[in-house]
Each structure stands twice: as structure tokens, then as C-alpha cells.
N, C-alpha and C positions, 0 to 999 in steps of 0.2 A: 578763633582758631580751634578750640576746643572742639565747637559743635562739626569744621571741617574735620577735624582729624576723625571725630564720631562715624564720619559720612564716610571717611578713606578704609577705614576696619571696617565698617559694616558690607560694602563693598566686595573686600578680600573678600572676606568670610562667606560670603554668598555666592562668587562667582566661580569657584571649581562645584557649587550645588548645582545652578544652571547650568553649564558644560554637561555635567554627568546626566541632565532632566534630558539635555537634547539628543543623547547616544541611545535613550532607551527606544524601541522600537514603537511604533506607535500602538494605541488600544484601539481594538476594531471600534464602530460606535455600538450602539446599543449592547445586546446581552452578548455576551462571548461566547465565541465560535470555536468547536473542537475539533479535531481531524484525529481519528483512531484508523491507524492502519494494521491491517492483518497480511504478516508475509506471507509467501507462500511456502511448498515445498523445499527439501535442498539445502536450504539458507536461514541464516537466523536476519533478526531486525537492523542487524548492524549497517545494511546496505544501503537503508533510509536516510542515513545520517544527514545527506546535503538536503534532501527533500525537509527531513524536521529541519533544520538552521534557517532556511530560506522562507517559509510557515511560518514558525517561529519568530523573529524577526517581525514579521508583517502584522505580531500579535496574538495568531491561534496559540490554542494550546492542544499541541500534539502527542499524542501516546501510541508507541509502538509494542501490539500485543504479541505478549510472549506465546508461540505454538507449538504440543508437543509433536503432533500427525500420527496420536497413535490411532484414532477414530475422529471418524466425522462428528458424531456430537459431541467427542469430549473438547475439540476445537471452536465447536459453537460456543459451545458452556465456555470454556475461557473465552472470546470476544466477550460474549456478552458479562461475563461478570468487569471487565475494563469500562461498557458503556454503562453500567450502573453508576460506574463513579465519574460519569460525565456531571455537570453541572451546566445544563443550557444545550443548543440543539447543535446535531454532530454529521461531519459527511464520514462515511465509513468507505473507506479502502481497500481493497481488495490484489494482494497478486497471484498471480499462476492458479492455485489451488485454492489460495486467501478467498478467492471469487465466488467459489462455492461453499466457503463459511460467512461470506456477509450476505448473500441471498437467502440466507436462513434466519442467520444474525440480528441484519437488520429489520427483520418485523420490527421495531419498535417503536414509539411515537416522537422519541428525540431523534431520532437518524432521519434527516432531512433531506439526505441525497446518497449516491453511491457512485463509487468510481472502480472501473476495474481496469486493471495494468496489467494487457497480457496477460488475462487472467481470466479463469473457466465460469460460464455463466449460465449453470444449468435448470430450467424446468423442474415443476415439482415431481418426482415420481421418476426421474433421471438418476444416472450417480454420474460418475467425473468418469471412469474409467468407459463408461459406456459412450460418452462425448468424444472423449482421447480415440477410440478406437473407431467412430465413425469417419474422423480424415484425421489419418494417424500424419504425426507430425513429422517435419524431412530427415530426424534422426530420431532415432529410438534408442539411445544407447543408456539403458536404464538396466542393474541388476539387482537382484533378487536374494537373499540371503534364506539360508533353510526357515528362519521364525517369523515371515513377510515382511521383512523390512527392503525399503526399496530406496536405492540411491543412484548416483551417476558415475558412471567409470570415470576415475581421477586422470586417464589420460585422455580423456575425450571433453571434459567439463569446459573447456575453455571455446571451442569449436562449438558446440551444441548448445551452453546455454547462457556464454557472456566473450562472443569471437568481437563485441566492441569494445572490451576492456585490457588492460594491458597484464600480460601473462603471470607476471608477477601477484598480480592480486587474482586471476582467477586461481592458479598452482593454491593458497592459502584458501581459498573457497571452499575449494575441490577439498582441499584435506579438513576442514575446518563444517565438510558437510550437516548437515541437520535428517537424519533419513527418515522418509515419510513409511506409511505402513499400506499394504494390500486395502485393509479394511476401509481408511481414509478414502483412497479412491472409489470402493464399493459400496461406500453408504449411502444409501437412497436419499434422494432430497426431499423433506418434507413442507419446503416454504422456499418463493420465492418473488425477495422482497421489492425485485425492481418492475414485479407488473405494477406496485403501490407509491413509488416515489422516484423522484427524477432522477437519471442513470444516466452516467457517465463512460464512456472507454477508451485506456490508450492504446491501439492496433501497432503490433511491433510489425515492420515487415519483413524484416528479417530473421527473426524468429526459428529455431531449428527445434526446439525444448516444445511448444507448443504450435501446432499448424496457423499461417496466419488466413488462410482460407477458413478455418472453424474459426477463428477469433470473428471474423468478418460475418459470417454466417449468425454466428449467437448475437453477437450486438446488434444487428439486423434484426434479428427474433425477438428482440427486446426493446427494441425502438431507443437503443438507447443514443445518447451524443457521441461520435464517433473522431478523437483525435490520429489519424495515422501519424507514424515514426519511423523513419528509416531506424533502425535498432533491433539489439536480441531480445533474448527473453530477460535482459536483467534490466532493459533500457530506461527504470526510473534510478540506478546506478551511472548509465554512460552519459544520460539528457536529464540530469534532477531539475532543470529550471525549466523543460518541456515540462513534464509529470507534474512541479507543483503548481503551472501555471494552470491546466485541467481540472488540480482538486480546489482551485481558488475559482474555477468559473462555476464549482458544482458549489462552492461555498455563498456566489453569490445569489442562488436562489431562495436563501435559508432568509426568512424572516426576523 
């Protein structure tokens, strides 16, 4: 009787361990896989949210880089000091503007792939604004503060750059903006790192914030993987489980 009741407690005591082993999400195999996403303008990282959960989950471990846009390499230099403290090889993300800080970003030997979301993919010796302005996009409704700081008119935010989200969370966007700077968009590209690794993109097609004729155009130029989405420009917000199914197909070329 003893050595059963030994076997009944040992049992208990073990079995809310198990329970809990089977909730945690699984470990990729071999070395661990990272995903650093760089937002774009406009917005801060809070937008990621469903994309890091669903990642996450599946075992990456995800990092969302903080951006100020007061200049292009002060936004490189932050990515890259976030991939410094990777540990193991990383697919690096890119939105809207994000796109032209990881084509510079990622020169580096751990970023194994790249994924752009609606997002600018420009040439070395290009800048963004020079891109934007070759197939300007279906609205331009962008202003201009006397000190270059550049953001979206709060009554037009929801129509232009997230008309698939519901009014209430773009109204909080819109006031809860991020503003990007003249200079950001004027700085020359000095690298661009998806002629050197596999390049991924989500093509919004509905798209008002950035042309989806240039989206189309530069992933073309780049040879890169091309997902189309019916969606705006916020579309890894309205389809997180599209977007992170792309940076899981860029994920799986990583050794």
C-alpha cells in the first residue's frame, strides 16, 4: 500500500509539470531563429503585436526595433545595434521606410534573408524620396512642419494608410503618430543588402500611403519572393497571419 500511495503522489505532483511542458510552444530544431522587424514611418512597433504572438509561439524569438526617423543612418545604427544582440541567424523586416533601413542594415553575416512589407527597396546611390516620387502614390496627403518633420493628416490617416482597419484604432494612430523627417527620406543609400541574400515581399494592393505599381516594380528589380494582398499600407495589422506566414517561408531558408 505504501509503495501505491508513493506512485499516487508522485503522480499528482508531476502532472500539472506535464500540462504546463505541453502549452509551451515548440523549439525550432537546431540553432534559434530570430526575426527583428524594423517599422516604418508614422507608426511606432506596437502594430506587430499579432505578427510577434504568432512567431513567437512557433518559437522565434522576435524583436521589434525601436525607430526615431530623424535620419537615415541614425535608423540604421539602431537596427543594427538590435542585430548585434541577436544570438544565431536572423531574417530582418522591413515596413514602408523600414525597407530602406534593412537594405543597408542588413549587410551583415547573421541576417539570412529579408522580408519587405509594403515597404521601399531602394538601390545603392537612390534615397526613398527619390523612389516615392517616381510613381507617386494614389494619395499624398503628407504635411510638413516648419523644422522637416513629416506626418499624415489626422483626418485623412484612416483612408490613406490603414482604410482596412476599423476607425477606431486608426483615429488612435493617427493621434498617437511617430513623425518621420525630410532628411530620412533624403539619405542616400549606401548598401543594398538584397542583391547578397534571399529577399522576400508583401505587395499591398490596395495601398494608398505607398504606390503598389512601385512596390511591384522594385521587388521585380530585386528579384525578390513576391506575396500580393489585397490590403493597405498597414496590411501586416489587418492579415498578421498572411505577413507572418512570408517571414516564416524567409525563415525557412536559414540553415
Amino acid at each position: 500500500m505504501r509503495v501505491l500511495s508513493s506512485l499516487v503522489i508522485a503522480m499528482a505532483l508531476t502532472a500539472p509539470m506535464l500540462a504546463s511542458a505541453a502549452e509551451k510552444p515548440q523549439t525550432l530544431p537546431g540553432t534559434g531563429k530570430n526575426v527583428v522587424i524594423v517599422p516604418g514611418s508614422f507608426v511606432d512597433g506596437s502594430g506587430w503585436r499579432v505578427v510577434h504572438d504568432i512567431l513567437s509561439h512557433k518559437g522565434y524569438k522576435v524583436t521589434v526595433v525601436h525607430q526615431g526617423h530623424e535620419s537615415l543612418a541614425a535608423d540604421v545604427a539602431e537596427a543594427r545595434e538590435v542585430l548585434e544582440q541577436q544570438v544565431g541567424p536572423v531574417v530582418l523586416v522591413g515596413h514602408s521606410s523600414g525597407g530602406g533601413v534593412i537594405s543597408i542594415a542588413g549587410d551583415r553575416g547573421k541576417v539570412r534573408a529579408l522580408v519587405y512589407v509594403s515597404a521601399l527597396q531602394p538601390e545603392v546611390g537612390e534615397n526613398m524620396s527619390q523612389l516615392l516620387n517616381s510613381m507617386p502614390a494614389p494619395s499624398n496627403d503628407i504635411k510638413q512642419s516648419r523644422d522637416g518633420h513629416l506626418f499624415v493628416d489626422r483626418s485623412k490617416f484612416h483612408d490613406d494608410f490603414a482604410a482596412d482597419l476599423t476607425t477606431n484604432r486608426t483615429d488612435f494612430m493617427a493621434a498617437s503618430q511617430v513623425p518621420a523627417t525630410t532628411a530620412l527620406f533624403g539619405g542616400t543609400v549606401w548598401d543594398a543588402a538584397w542583391h547578397k541574400k534571399p529577399t522576400y515581399a508583401v505587395l499591398s494592393t490596395e495601398d494608398r500611403a505607398l504606390s503598389p505599381d512601385l512596390q511591384r516594380w522594385m521587388y521585380k528589380r530585386a528579384g525578390s519572393k513576391v506575396t500580393e494582398l489585397k490590403g493597405s499600407h498597414s496590411v501586416y495589422i489587418s492579415q498578421p497571419e498572411a505577413v507572418a506566414k512570408v517571414i516564416e517561408d524567409a525563415a525557412s531558408v536559414i540553415n
